[in-house]
Each structure stands twice: as C-alpha cells, then as structure tokens.
ROZA-714592 format. One record per residue (C-alpha): x, y, z; residue number from 1; residue in one letter. Coordinates in nm, 2 decimals. Layout:
<sites>
site xx:X | yy:Y | zz:Z | nuke:NUM | vovex:a .
...
</sites>
This chain:
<sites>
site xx:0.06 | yy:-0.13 | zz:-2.15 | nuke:1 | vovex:x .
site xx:0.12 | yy:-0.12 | zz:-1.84 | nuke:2 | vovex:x .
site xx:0.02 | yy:0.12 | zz:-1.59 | nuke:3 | vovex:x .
site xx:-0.12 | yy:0.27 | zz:-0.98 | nuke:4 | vovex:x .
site xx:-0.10 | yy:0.17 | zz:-0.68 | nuke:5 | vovex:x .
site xx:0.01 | yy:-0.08 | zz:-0.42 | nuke:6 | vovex:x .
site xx:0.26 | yy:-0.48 | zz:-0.45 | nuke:7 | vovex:x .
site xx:0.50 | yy:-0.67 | zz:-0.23 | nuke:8 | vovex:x .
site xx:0.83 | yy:-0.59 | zz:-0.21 | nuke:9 | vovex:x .
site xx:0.94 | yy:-1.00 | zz:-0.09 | nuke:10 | vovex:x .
site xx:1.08 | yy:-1.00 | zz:0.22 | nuke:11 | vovex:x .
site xx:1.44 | yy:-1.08 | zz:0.25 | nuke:12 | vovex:x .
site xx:1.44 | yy:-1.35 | zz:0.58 | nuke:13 | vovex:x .
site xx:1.20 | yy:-1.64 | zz:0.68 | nuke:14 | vovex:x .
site xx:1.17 | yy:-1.48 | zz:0.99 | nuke:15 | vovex:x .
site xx:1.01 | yy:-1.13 | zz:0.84 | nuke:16 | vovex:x .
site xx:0.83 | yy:-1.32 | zz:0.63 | nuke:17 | vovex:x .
site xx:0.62 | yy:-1.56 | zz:0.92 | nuke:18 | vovex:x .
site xx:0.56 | yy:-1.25 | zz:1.10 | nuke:19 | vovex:x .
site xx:0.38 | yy:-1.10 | zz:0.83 | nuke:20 | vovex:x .
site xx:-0.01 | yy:-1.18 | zz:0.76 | nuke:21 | vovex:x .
site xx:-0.12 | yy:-1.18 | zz:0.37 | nuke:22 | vovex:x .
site xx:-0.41 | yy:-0.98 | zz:0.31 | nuke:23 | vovex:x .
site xx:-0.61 | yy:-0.98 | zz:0.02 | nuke:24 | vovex:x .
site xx:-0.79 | yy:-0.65 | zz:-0.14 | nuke:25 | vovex:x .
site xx:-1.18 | yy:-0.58 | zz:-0.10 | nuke:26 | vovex:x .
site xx:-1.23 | yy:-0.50 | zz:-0.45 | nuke:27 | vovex:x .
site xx:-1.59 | yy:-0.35 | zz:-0.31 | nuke:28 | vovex:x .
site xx:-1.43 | yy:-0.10 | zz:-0.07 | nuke:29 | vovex:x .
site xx:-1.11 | yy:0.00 | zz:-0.26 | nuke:30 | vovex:x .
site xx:-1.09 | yy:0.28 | zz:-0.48 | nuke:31 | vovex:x .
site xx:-0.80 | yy:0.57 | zz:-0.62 | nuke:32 | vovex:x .
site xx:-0.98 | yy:0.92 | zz:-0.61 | nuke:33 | vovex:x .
site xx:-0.85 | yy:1.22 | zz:-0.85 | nuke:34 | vovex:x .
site xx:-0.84 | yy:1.57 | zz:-0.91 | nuke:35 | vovex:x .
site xx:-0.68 | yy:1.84 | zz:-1.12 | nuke:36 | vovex:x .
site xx:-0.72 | yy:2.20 | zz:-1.17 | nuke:37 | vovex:x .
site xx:-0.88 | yy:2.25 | zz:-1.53 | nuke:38 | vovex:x .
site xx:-0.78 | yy:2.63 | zz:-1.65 | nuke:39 | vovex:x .
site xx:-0.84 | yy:2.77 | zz:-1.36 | nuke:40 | vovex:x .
site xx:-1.20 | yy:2.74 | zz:-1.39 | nuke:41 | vovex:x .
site xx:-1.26 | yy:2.41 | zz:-1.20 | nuke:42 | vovex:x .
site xx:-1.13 | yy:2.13 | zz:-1.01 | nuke:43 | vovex:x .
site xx:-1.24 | yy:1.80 | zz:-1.22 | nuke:44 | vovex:x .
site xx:-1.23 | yy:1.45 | zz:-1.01 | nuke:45 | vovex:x .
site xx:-1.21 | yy:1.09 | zz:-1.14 | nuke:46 | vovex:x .
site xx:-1.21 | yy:0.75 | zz:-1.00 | nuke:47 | vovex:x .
site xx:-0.97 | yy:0.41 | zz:-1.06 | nuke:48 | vovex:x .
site xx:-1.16 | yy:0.08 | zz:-0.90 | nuke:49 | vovex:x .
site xx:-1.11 | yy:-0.30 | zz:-1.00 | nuke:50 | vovex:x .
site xx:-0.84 | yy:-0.32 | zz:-0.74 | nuke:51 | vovex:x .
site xx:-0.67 | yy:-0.65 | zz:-0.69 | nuke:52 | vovex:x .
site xx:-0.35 | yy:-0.75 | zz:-0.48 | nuke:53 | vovex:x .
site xx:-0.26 | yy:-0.83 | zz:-0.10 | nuke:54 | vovex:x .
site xx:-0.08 | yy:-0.65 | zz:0.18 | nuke:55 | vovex:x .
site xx:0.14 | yy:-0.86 | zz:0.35 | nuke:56 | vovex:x .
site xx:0.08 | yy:-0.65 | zz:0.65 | nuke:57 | vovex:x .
site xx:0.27 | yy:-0.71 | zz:1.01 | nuke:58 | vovex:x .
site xx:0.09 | yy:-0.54 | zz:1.30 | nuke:59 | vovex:x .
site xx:0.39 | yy:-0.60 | zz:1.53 | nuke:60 | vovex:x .
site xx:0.69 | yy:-0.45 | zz:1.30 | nuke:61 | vovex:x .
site xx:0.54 | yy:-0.23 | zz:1.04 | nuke:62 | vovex:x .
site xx:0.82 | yy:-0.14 | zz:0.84 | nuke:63 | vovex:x .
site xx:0.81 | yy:-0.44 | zz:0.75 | nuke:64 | vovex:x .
site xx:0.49 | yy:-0.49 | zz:0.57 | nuke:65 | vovex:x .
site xx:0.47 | yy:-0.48 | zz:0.19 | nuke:66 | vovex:x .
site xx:0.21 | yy:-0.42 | zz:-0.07 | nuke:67 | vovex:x .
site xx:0.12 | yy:-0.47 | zz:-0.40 | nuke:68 | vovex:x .
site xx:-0.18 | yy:-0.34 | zz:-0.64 | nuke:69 | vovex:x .
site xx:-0.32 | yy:-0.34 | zz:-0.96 | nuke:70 | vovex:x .
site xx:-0.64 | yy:-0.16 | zz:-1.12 | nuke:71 | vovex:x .
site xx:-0.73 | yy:-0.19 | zz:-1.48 | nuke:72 | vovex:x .
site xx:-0.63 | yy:0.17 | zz:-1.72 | nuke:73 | vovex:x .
site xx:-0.98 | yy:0.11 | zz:-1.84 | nuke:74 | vovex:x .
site xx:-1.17 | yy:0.16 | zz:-1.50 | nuke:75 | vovex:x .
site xx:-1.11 | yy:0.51 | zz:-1.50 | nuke:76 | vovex:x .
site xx:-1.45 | yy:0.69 | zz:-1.41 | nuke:77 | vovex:x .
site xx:-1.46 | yy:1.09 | zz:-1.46 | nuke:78 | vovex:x .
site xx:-1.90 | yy:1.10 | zz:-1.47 | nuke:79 | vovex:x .
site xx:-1.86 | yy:1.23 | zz:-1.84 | nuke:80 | vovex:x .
site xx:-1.79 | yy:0.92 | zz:-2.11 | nuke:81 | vovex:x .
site xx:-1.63 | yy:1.16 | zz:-2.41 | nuke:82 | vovex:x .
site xx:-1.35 | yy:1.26 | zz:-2.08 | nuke:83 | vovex:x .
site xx:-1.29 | yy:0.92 | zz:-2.05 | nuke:84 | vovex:x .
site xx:-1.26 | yy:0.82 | zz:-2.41 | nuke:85 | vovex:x .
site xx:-1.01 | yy:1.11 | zz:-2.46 | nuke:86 | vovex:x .
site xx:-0.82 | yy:0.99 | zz:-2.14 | nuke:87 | vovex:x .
site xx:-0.77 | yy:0.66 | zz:-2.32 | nuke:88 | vovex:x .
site xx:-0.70 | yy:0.83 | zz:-2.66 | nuke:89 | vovex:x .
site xx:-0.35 | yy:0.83 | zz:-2.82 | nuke:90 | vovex:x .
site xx:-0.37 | yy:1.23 | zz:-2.59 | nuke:91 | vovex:x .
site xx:-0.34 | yy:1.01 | zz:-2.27 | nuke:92 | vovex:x .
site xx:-0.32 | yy:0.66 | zz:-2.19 | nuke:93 | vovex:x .
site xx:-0.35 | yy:0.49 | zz:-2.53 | nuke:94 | vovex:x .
site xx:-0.53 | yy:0.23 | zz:-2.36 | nuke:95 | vovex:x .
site xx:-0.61 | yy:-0.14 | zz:-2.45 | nuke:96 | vovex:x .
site xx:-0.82 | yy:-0.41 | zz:-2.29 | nuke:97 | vovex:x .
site xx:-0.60 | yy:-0.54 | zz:-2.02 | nuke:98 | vovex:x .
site xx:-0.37 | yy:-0.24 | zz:-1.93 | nuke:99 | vovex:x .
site xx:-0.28 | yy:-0.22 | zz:-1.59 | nuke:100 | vovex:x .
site xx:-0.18 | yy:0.04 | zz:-1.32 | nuke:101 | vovex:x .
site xx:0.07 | yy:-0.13 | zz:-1.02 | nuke:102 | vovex:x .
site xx:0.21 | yy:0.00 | zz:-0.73 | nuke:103 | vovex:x .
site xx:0.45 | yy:-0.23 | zz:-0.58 | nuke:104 | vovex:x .
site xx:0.61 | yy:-0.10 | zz:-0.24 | nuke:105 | vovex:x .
site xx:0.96 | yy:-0.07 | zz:-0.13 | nuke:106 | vovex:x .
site xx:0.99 | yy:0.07 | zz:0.18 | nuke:107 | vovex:x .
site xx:0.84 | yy:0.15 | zz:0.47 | nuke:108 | vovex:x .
site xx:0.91 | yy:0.42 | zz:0.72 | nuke:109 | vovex:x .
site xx:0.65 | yy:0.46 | zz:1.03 | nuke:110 | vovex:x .
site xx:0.57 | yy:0.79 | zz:1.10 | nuke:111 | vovex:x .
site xx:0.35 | yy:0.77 | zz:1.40 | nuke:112 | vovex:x .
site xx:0.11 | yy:0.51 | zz:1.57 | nuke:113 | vovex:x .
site xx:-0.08 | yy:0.49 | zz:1.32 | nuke:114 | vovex:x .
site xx:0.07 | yy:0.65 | zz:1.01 | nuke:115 | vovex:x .
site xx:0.36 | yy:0.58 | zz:0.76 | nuke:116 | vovex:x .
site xx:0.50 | yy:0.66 | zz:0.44 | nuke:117 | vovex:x .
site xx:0.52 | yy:0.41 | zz:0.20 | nuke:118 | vovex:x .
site xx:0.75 | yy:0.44 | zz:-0.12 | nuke:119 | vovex:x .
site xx:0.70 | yy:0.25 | zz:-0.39 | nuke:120 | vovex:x .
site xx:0.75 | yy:0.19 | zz:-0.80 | nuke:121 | vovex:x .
site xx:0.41 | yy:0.30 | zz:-0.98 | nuke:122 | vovex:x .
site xx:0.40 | yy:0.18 | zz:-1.33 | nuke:123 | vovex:x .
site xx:0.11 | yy:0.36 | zz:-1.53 | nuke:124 | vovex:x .
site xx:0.15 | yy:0.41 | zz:-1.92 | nuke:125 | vovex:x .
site xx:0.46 | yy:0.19 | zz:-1.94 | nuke:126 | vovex:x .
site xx:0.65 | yy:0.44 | zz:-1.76 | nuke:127 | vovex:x .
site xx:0.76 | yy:0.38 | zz:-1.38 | nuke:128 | vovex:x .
site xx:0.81 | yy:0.59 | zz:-1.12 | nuke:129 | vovex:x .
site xx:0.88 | yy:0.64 | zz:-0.73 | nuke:130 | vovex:x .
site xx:0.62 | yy:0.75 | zz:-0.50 | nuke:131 | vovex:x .
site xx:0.55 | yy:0.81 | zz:-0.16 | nuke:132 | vovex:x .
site xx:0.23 | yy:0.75 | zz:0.01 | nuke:133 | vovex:x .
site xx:0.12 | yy:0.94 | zz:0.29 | nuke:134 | vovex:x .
site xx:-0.04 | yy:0.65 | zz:0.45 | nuke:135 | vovex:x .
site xx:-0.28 | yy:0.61 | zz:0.76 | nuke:136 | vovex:x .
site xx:-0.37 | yy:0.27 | zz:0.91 | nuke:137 | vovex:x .
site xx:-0.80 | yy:0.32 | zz:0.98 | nuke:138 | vovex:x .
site xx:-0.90 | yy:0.02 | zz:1.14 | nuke:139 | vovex:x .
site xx:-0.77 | yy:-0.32 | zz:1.17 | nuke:140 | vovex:x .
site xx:-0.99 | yy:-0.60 | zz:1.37 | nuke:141 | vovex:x .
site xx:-1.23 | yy:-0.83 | zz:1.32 | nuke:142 | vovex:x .
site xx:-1.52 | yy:-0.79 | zz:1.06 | nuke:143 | vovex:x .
site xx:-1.84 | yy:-0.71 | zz:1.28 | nuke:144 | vovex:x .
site xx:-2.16 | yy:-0.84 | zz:1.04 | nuke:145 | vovex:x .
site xx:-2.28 | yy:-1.04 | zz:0.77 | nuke:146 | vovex:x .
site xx:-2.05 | yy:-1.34 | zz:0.60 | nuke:147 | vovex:x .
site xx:-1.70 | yy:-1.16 | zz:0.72 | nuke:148 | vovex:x .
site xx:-1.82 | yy:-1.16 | zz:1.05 | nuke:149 | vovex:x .
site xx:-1.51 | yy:-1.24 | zz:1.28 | nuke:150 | vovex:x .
site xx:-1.24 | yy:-1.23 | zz:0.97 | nuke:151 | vovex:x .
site xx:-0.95 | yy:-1.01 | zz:1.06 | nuke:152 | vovex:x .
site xx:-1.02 | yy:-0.68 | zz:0.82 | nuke:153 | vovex:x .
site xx:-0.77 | yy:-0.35 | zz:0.79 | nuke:154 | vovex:x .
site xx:-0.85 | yy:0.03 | zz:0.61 | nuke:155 | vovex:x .
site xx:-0.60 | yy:0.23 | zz:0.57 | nuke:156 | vovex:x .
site xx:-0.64 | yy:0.58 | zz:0.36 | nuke:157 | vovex:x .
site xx:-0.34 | yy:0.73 | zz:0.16 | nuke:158 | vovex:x .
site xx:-0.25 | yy:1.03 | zz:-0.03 | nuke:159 | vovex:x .
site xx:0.00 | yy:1.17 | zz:-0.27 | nuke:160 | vovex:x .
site xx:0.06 | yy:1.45 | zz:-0.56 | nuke:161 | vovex:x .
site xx:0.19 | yy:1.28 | zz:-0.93 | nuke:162 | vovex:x .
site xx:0.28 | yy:1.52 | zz:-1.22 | nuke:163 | vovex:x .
site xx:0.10 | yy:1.36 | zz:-1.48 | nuke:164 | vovex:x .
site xx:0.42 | yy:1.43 | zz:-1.76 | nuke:165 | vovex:x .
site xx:0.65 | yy:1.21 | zz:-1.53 | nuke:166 | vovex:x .
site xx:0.41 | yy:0.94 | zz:-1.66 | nuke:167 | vovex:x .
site xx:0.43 | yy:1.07 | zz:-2.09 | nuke:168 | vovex:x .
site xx:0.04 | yy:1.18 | zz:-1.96 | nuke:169 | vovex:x .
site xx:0.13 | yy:1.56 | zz:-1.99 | nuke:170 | vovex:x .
site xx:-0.09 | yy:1.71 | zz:-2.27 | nuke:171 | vovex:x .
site xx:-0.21 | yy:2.06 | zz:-2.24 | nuke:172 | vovex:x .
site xx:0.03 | yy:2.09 | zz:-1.94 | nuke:173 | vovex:x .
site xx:0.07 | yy:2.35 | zz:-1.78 | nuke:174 | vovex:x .
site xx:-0.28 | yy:2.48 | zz:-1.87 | nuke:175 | vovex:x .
site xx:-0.43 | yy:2.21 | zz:-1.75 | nuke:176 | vovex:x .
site xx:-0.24 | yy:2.08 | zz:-1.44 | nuke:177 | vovex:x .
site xx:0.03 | yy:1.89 | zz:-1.44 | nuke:178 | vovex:x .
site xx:0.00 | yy:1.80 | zz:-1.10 | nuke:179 | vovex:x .
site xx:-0.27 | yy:1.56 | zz:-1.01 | nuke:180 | vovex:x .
site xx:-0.35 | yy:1.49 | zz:-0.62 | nuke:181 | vovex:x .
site xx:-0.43 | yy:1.18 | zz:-0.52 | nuke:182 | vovex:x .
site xx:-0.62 | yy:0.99 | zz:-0.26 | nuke:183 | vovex:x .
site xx:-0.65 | yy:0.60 | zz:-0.20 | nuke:184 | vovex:x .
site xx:-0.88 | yy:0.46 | zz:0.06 | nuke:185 | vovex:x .
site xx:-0.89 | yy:0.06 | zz:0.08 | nuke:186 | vovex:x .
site xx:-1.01 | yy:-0.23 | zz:0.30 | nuke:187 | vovex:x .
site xx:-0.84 | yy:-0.58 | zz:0.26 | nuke:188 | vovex:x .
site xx:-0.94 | yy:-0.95 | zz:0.42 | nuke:189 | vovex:x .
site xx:-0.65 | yy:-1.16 | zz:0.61 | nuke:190 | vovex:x .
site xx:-0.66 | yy:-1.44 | zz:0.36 | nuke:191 | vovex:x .
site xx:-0.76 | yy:-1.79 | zz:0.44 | nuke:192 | vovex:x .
</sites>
C-alpha cells in the first residue's frame, strides 16, 4: 500500500539541475502534525515521523526547487494505541509493514521572500491526489553546534487542509470530520 508528503519532480535541463543543491531530510527534526474535529466535542491531533527523502532546493531560483518524501503508514502517533490500531484497521488505512505515505512535488510558485506554494501528488492509501502546501522557508545557513557544525542546514514549515474521503479514509464522515488540517515542519542537511 502505498500512502504524505514531499519528492523530486526531475528537472528538465542540466542547467536547472547544477543550480540546484540536494538536501537530505533530518529524520530527528521532521515530523507531519494532525487534527480533526471529533463530534463536535474535541479537536483530536496525531503525528506521522520516519521521514526520509531530499529537497533539491535552489536558493537563487526557487521555483525551481523540487522535493520528495516518504513516512511509513505505521508511524502514525495519536497518544492512545486502540486509535491507532483502528486507524490501521480495514476502517482506515488497512495498513501493512512497509506502507508508505509520498509527496512528490510538481510545481513551485513563490509567493513572497520567503514563502511559496508547492503542489504536489500525495499518495496515501493507494490513492493519489494533488495538493498544495502553504510553505515557508525558516532558516537556511550553516549548522551552528555539535557534529553539523558548519553543514549548510534549511527549515521550512508548511500547511494544508486534506478531506480524508478524497484518500477512501472517509468513515464516519461527516460526523467525524472529513477535513483534516495539516501542518509539516522539517529541517534537511545539504548532502555530501
């Protein structure tokens, strides 16, 4: 099965391409953030971690950076185990060992110094779909401590609002919300 969020869309000439610098996900710092509105009664949150991918990220042309991410189904964290074994129930995800979410962007328009929207294909429960991510570059520079010191670093935050039954993940909709919001924060290394 596969299944959220960010991979390269390859660039199309050498030039782009050079300009680029590949970055590679800080598992430790990366993580997908959800909430929905249960009855009316609460708002319930959740976590996705276990990120890996790059960002082929170009400080001088934006647009024409890429990215692409995977997180394991599994690595879903909601603080309550029986929530999570009923997420990855036949109800849900139907989930196996190995089941992935991806993101895989495909274009990028730049919004302000430091923002953008990035659109992209997320595939989660064998079912893809477009997004848009309502992105914001944090930081990028060099590391400041420890074994990173001095390696070229970048953070960026994003957000966006999925309806759960565009992805076959719409039981007890519309009690339960079908609309899920959605915020990514990340950090990721210039690689070697």
């Amino acid at each position: 099965m596969k299944s959220l969020l960010l991979a390269a869309a390859l660039t199309t000439t050498a030039s782009v391409a050079f300009a680029a610098d590949r970055y590679v996900l800080d598992a430790s710092h990366s993580q997908v953030v959800f909430n929905y509105n249960h009855l009316g009664y609460s708002t319930t949150f959740g976590m996705f971690s276990g990120f890996e991918g790059e960002i082929m990220f170009d400080k001088e042309d934006p647009a024409s950076s890429s990215v692409n991410v995977s997180m394991p189904t599994m690595s879903m964290f909601t603080g309550w185990e029986q929530r999570e074994a009923h997420f990855m129930s036949a109800d849900f995800f139907a989930a196996e060992e190995g089941d992935l979410i991806t993101f895989t962007s495909t274009g990028i328009e730049v919004t302000g110094d430091e923002t953008a929207q990035i659109t992209g294909d997320l595939t989660m429960n064998d079912i893809t779909q477009s997004v848009v991510l309502e992105t914001r570059l944090n930081q990028a520079g060099e590391f400041p401590f420890g074994e990173n010191q001095g390696r070229e670093w970048a953070g960026f935050d994003a957000t966006t609002t999925l309806k759960r039954s565009d992805f076959g993940l719409g039981a007890f909709a519309p009690a339960v919300s079908d609309e899920v919001e959605v915020r990514i924060s990340l950090e990721a290394m210039k690689a070697e």
